[in-house]
KEKE-3310 file (N, C-alpha, C; in steps of 0.2 Angstrom, whole numbers, plus 5000, padded with zeros to 4 digits):
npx = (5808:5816:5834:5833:5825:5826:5837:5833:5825:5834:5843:5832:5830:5841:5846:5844:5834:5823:5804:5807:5814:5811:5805:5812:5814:5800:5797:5806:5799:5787:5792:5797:5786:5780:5788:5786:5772:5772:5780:5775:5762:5766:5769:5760:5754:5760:5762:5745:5743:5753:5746:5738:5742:5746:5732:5727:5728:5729:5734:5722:5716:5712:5696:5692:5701:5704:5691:5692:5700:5693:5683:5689:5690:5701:5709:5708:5699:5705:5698:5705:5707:5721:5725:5727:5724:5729:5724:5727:5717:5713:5717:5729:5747:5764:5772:5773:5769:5774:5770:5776:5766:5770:5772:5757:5750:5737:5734:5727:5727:5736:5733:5731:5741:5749:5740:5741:5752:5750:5737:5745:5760:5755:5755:5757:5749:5749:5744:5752:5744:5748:5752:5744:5749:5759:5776:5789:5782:5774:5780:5777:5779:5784:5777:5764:5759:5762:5756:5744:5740:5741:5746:5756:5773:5783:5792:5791:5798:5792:5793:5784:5794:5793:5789:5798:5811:5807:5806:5819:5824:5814:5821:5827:5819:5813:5811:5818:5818:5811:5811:5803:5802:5811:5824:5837:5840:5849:5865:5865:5871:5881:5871:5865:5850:5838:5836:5828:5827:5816:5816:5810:5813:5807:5806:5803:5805:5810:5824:5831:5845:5848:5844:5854:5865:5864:5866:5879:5873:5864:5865:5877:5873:5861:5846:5845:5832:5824:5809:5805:5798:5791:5784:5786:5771:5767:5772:5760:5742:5736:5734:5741:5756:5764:5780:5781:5788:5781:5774:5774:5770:5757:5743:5739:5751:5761:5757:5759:5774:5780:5773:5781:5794:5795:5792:5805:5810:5805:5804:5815:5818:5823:5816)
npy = (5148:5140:5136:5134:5142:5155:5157:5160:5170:5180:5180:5187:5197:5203:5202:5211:5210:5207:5208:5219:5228:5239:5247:5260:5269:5269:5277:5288:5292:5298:5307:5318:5320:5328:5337:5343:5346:5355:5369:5370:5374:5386:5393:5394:5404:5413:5420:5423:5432:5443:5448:5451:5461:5468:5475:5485:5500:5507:5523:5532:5542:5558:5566:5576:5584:5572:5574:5585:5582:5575:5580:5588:5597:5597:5585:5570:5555:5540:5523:5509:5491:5489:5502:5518:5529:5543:5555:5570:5579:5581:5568:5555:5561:5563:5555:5549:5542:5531:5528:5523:5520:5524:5515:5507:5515:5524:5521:5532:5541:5552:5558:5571:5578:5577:5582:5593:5589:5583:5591:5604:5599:5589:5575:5562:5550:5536:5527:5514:5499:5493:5476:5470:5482:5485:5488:5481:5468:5469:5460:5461:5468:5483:5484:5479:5490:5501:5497:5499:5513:5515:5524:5530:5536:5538:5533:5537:5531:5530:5534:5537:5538:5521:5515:5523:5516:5502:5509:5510:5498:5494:5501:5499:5495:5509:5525:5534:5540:5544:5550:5553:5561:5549:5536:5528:5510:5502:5503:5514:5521:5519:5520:5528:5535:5549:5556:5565:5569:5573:5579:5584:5597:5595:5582:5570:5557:5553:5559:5575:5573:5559:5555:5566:5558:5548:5551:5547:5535:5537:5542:5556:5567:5569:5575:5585:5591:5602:5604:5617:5618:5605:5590:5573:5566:5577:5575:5566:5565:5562:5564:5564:5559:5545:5548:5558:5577:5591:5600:5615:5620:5622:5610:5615:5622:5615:5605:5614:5616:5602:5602:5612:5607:5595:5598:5606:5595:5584:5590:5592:5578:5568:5570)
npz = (5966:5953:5948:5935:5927:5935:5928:5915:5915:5917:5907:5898:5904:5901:5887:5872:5863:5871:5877:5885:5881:5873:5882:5887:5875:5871:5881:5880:5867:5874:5880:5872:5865:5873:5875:5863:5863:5873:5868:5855:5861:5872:5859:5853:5862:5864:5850:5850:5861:5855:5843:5852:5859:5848:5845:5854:5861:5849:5839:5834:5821:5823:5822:5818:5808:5800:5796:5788:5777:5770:5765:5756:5742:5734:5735:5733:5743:5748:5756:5758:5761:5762:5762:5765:5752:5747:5732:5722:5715:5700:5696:5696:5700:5693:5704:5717:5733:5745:5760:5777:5792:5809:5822:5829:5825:5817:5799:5793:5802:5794:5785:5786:5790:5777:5769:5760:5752:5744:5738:5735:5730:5722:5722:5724:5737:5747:5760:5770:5778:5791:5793:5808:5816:5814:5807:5806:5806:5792:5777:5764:5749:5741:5729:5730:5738:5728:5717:5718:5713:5698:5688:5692:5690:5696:5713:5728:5743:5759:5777:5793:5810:5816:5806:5793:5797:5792:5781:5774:5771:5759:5749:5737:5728:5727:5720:5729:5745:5760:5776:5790:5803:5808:5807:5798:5800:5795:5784:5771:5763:5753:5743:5729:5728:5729:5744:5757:5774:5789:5801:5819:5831:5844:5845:5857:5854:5841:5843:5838:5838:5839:5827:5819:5823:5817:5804:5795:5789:5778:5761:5755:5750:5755:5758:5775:5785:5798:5808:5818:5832:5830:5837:5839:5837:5830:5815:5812:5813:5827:5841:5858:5861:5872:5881:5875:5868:5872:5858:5848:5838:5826:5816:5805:5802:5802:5791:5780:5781:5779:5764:5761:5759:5752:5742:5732:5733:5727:5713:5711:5704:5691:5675)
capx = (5810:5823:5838:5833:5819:5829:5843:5831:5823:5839:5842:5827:5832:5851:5848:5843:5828:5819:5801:5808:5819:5807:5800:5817:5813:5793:5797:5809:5794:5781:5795:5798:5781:5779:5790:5783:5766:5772:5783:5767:5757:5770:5774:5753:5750:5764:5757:5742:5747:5756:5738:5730:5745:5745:5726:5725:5732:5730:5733:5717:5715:5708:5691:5689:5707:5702:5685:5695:5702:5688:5678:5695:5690:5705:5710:5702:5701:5701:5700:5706:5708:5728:5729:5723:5727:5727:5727:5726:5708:5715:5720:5736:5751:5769:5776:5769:5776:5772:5772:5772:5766:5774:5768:5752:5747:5730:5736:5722:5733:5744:5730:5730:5747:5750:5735:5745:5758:5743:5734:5750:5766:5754:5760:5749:5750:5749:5746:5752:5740:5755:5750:5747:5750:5771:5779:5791:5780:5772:5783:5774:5784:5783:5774:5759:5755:5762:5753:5736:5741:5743:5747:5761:5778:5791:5790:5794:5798:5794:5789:5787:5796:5799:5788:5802:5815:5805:5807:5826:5822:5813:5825:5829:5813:5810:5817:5819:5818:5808:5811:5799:5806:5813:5831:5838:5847:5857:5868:5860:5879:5884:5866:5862:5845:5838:5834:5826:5824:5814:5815:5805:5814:5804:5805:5805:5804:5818:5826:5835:5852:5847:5844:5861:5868:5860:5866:5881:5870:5862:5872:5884:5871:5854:5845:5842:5829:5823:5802:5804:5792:5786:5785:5785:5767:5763:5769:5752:5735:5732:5735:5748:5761:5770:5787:5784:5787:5774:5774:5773:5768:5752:5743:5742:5757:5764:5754:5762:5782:5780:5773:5787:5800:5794:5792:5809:5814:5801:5804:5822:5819:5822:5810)
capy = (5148:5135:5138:5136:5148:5161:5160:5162:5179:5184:5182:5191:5205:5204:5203:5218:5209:5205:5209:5224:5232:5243:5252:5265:5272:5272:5282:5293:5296:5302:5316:5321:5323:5332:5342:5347:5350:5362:5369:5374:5380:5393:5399:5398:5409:5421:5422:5426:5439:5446:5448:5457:5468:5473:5480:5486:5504:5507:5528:5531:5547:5563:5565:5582:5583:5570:5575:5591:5580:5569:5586:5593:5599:5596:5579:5563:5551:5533:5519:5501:5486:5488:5506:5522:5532:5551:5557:5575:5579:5580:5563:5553:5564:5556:5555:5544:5542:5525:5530:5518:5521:5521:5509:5509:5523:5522:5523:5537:5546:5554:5560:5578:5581:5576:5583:5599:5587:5579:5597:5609:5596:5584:5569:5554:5546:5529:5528:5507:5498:5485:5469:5469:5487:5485:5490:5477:5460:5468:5456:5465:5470:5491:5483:5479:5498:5504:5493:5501:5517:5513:5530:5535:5534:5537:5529:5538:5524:5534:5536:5538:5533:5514:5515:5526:5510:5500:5510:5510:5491:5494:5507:5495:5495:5514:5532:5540:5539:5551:5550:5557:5558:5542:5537:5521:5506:5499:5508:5512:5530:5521:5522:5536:5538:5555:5555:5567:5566:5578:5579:5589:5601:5597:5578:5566:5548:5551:5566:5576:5570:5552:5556:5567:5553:5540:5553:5545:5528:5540:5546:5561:5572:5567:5582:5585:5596:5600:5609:5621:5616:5599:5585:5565:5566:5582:5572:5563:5568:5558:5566:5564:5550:5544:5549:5564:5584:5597:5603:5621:5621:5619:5605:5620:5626:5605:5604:5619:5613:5596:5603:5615:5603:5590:5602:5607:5587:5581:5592:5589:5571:5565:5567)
capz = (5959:5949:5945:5929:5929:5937:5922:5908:5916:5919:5901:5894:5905:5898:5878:5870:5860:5874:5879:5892:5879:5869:5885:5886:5867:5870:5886:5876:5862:5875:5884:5867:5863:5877:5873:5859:5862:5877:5864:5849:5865:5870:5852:5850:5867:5862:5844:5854:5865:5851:5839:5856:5862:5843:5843:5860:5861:5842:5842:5830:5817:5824:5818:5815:5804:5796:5790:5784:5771:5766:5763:5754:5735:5732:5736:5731:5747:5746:5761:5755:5765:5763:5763:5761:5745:5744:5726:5717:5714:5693:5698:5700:5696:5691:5708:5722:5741:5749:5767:5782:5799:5816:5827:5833:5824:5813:5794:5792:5806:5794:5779:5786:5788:5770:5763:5758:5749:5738:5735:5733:5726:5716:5725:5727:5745:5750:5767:5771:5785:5792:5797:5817:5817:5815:5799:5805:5802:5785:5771:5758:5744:5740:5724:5734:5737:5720:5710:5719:5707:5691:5683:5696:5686:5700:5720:5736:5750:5767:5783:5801:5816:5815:5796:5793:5797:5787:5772:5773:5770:5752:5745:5732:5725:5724:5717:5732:5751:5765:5784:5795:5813:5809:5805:5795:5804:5791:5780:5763:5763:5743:5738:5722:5728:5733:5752:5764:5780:5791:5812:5822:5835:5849:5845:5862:5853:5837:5844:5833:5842:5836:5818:5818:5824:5811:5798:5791:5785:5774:5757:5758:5747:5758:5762:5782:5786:5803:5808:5821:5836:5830:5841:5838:5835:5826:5808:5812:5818:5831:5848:5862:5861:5878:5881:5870:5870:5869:5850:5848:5831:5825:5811:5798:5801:5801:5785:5776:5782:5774:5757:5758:5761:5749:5738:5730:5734:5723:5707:5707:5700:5683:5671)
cpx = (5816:5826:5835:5830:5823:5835:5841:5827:5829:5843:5841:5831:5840:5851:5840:5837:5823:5812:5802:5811:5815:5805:5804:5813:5805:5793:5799:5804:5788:5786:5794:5791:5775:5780:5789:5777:5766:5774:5778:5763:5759:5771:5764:5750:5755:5762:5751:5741:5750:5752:5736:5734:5745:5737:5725:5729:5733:5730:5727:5718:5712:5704:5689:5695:5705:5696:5685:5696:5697:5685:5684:5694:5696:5710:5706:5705:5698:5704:5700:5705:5717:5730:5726:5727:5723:5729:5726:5720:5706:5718:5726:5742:5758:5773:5772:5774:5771:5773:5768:5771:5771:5771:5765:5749:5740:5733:5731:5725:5734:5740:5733:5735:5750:5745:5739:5751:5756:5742:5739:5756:5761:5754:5754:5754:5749:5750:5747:5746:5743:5749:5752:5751:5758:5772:5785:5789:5775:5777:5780:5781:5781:5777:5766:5755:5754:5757:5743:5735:5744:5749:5753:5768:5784:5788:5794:5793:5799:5792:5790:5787:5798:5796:5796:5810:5814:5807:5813:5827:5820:5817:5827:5825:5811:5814:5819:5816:5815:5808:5809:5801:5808:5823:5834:5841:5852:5858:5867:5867:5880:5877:5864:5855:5844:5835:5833:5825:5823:5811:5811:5810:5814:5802:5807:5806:5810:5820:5830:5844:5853:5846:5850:5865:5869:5864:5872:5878:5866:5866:5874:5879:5863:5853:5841:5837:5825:5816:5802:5799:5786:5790:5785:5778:5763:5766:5763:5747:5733:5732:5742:5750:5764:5776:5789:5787:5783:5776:5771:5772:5760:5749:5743:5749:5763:5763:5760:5769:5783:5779:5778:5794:5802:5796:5798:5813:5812:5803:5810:5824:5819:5817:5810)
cpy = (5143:5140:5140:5141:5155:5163:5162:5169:5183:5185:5186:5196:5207:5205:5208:5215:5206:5209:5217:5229:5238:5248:5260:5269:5275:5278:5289:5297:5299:5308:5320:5324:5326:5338:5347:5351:5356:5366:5375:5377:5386:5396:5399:5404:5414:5424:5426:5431:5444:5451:5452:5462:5471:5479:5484:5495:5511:5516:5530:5541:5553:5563:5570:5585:5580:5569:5579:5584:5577:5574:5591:5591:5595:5590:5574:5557:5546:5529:5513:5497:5485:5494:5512:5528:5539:5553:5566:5575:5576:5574:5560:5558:5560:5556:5553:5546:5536:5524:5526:5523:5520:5515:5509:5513:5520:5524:5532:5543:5551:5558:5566:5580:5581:5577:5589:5595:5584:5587:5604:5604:5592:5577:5565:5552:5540:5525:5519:5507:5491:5484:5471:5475:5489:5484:5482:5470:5461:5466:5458:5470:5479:5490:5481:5484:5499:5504:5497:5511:5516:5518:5533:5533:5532:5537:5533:5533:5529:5531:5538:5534:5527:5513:5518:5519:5505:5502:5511:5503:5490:5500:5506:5495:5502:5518:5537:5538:5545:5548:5554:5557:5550:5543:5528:5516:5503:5503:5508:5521:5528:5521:5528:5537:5545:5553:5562:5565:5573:5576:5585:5590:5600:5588:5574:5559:5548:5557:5568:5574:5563:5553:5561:5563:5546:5543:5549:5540:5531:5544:5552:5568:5572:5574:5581:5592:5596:5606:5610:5622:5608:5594:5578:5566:5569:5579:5568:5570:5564:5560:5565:5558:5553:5546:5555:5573:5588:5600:5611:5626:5617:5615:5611:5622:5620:5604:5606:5618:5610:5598:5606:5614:5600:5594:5602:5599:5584:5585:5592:5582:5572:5565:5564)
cpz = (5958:5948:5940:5925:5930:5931:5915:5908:5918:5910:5895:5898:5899:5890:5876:5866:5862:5876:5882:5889:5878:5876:5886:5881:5870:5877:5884:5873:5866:5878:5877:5864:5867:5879:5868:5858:5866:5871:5860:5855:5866:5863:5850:5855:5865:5855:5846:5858:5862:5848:5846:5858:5854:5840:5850:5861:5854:5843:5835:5829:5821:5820:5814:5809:5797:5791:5786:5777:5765:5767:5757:5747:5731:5732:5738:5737:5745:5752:5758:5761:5765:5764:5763:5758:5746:5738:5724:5715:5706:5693:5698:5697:5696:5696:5713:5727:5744:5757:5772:5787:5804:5818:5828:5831:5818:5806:5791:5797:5802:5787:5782:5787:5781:5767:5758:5751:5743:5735:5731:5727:5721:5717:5728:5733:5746:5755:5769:5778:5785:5795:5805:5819:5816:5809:5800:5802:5796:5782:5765:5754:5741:5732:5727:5735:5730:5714:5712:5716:5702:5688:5686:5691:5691:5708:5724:5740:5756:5771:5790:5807:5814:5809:5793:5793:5794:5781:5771:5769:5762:5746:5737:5728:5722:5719:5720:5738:5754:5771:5785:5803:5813:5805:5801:5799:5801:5786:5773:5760:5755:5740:5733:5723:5731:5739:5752:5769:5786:5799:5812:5830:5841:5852:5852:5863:5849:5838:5837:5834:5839:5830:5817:5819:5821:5803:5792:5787:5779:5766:5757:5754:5748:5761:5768:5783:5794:5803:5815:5825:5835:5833:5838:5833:5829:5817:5808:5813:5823:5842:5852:5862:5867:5876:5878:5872:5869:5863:5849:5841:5829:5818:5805:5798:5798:5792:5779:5775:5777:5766:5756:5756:5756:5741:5731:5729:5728:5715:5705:5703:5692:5681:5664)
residu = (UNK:UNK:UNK:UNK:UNK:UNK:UNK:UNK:UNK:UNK:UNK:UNK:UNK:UNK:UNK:UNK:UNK:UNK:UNK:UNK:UNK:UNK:UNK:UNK:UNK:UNK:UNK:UNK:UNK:UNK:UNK:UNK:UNK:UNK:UNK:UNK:UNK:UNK:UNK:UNK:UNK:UNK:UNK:UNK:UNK:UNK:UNK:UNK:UNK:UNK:UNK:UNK:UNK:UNK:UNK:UNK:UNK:UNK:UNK:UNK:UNK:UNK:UNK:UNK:UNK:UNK:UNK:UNK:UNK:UNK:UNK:UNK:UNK:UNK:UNK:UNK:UNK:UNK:UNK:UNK:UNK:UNK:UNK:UNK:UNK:UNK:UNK:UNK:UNK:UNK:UNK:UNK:UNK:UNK:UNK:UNK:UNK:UNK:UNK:UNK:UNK:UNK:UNK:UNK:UNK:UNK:UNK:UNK:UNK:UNK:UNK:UNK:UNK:UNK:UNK:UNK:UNK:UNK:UNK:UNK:UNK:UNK:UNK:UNK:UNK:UNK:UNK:UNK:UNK:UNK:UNK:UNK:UNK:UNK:UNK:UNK:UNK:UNK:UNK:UNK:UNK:UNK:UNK:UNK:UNK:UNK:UNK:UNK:UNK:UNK:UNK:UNK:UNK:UNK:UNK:UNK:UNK:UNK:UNK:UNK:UNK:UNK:UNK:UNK:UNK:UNK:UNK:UNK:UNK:UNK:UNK:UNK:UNK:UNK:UNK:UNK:UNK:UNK:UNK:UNK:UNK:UNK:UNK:UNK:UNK:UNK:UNK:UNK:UNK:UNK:UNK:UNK:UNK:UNK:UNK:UNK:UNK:UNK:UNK:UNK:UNK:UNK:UNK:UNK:UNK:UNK:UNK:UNK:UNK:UNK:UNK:UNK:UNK:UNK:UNK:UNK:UNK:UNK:UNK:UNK:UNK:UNK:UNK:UNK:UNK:UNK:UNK:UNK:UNK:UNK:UNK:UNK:UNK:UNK:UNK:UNK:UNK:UNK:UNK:UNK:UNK:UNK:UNK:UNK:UNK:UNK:UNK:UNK:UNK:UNK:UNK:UNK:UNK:UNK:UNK:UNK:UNK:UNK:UNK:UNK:UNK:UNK:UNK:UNK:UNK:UNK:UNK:UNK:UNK:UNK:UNK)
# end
């Protein structure tokens, strides 16, 4: 090769707007888009994974409980696509309760514990059915339910277990708060709404030790009340939960607590 030859490829390599420069950059834009597409695949396989450990386990309504209700004179059963609605036979009366599930639990779960609280207090029910089974990734606004009773005037936000944590979350919205074996995470102590919150004795998921513990976050005139032999589960109808403790109180007896509980909560509202 010439000199001269040898100094004009020495050139191109050397100035920045030759032939050779661009390859850096396009090598850059394939890592980068490499990066990405791994990137969308993990956040599509975890999504994924997400959607199947959410249906897989789901703890589903007793059958025999729940045919009690839906044969119950006294209470008018309704299955939605977002919920199911227990009313008052004489239909909706002027206090509603917009009540989540735990986790995994079948919104139909929780009819037969709260039939008593429809048929005795008067209390329309509105049993949510979270998105993906977790009260956490429903973004539904408590208007969502409410709006599926017209006639109701005044909003309980309850629920149970981590429903129960969600509903510390729409407090804002309602006229009163219910924890069922559940306890709030963030501090709602200056709110004026009325609260209950009601533990079970025998509980092994939100002991009553963890809901005495939770209790300042709640305001200074929150009624606690506790049910004598009930376990995690026994606010549902759905059988044994992991982790739990044998319940030594039975669903009538469950049934009959709650209306008496509610009871006295529910008629001290403003009318």
């Amino acid at each position: 090769m010439s000199s001269g030859s040898a100094d004009r490829s020495a050139e191109r390599s050397a100035d920045p707007s030759g032939a050779t420069a661009p390859r850096p950059r396009r090598r850059w834009r394939r890592v980068l888009a490499w990066v990405l597409a791994s990137l969308a695949l993990l956040l599509l396989l975890a999504v994924g994974g997400l959607v199947v450990w959410s249906q897989v386990g789901v703890m589903q309504a007793e059958a025999g409980p729940l045919a009690d209700v839906q044969s119950n004179p006294e209470v008018t059963f309704t299955d939605t696509s977002t919920a199911v609605i227990l009313e008052p036979a004489g239909g909706p009366g002027e206090v509603g309760l917009v009540y989540i599930p735990g986790a995994k639990v079948e919104a139909a779960a929780y009819a037969a514990t709260m039939a008593d609280v429809v048929a005795e207090d008067g209390v329309t029910v509105v049993i949510t059915k979270p998105w993906l089974n977790l009260a956490f990734f429903d973004l539904r606004p408590l208007s969502a339910f409410t709006d599926l009773v017209p006639g109701v005037e005044q909003w309980i936000v309850g629920g149970h277990s981590l429903g129960g944590v969600r509903a510390c979350q729409l407090v804002g919205d309602a006229d009163a708060l219910a924890l069922f074996a559940s306890y709030c995470a963030g501090d709602i102590s200056e709110s004026d709404l009325p609260v209950i919150s009601i533990a079970g004795s025998d509980d092994g998921l939100s002991t009553p030790e963890q809901i005495a513990d939770a209790r300042p976050l709640l305001p200074e005139d929150a009624v606690m009340a506790e049910i004598e032999g009930a376990n995690h589960a026994a606010f549902g109808a759905y059988g044994p939960q992991a982790g739990n403790n044998e319940a030594t109180i039975t669903l009538p007896e469950m049934r009959s607590e709650l209306a008496g509980l509610l009871a006295p909560f529910v008629a001290a509202f403003p009318r």
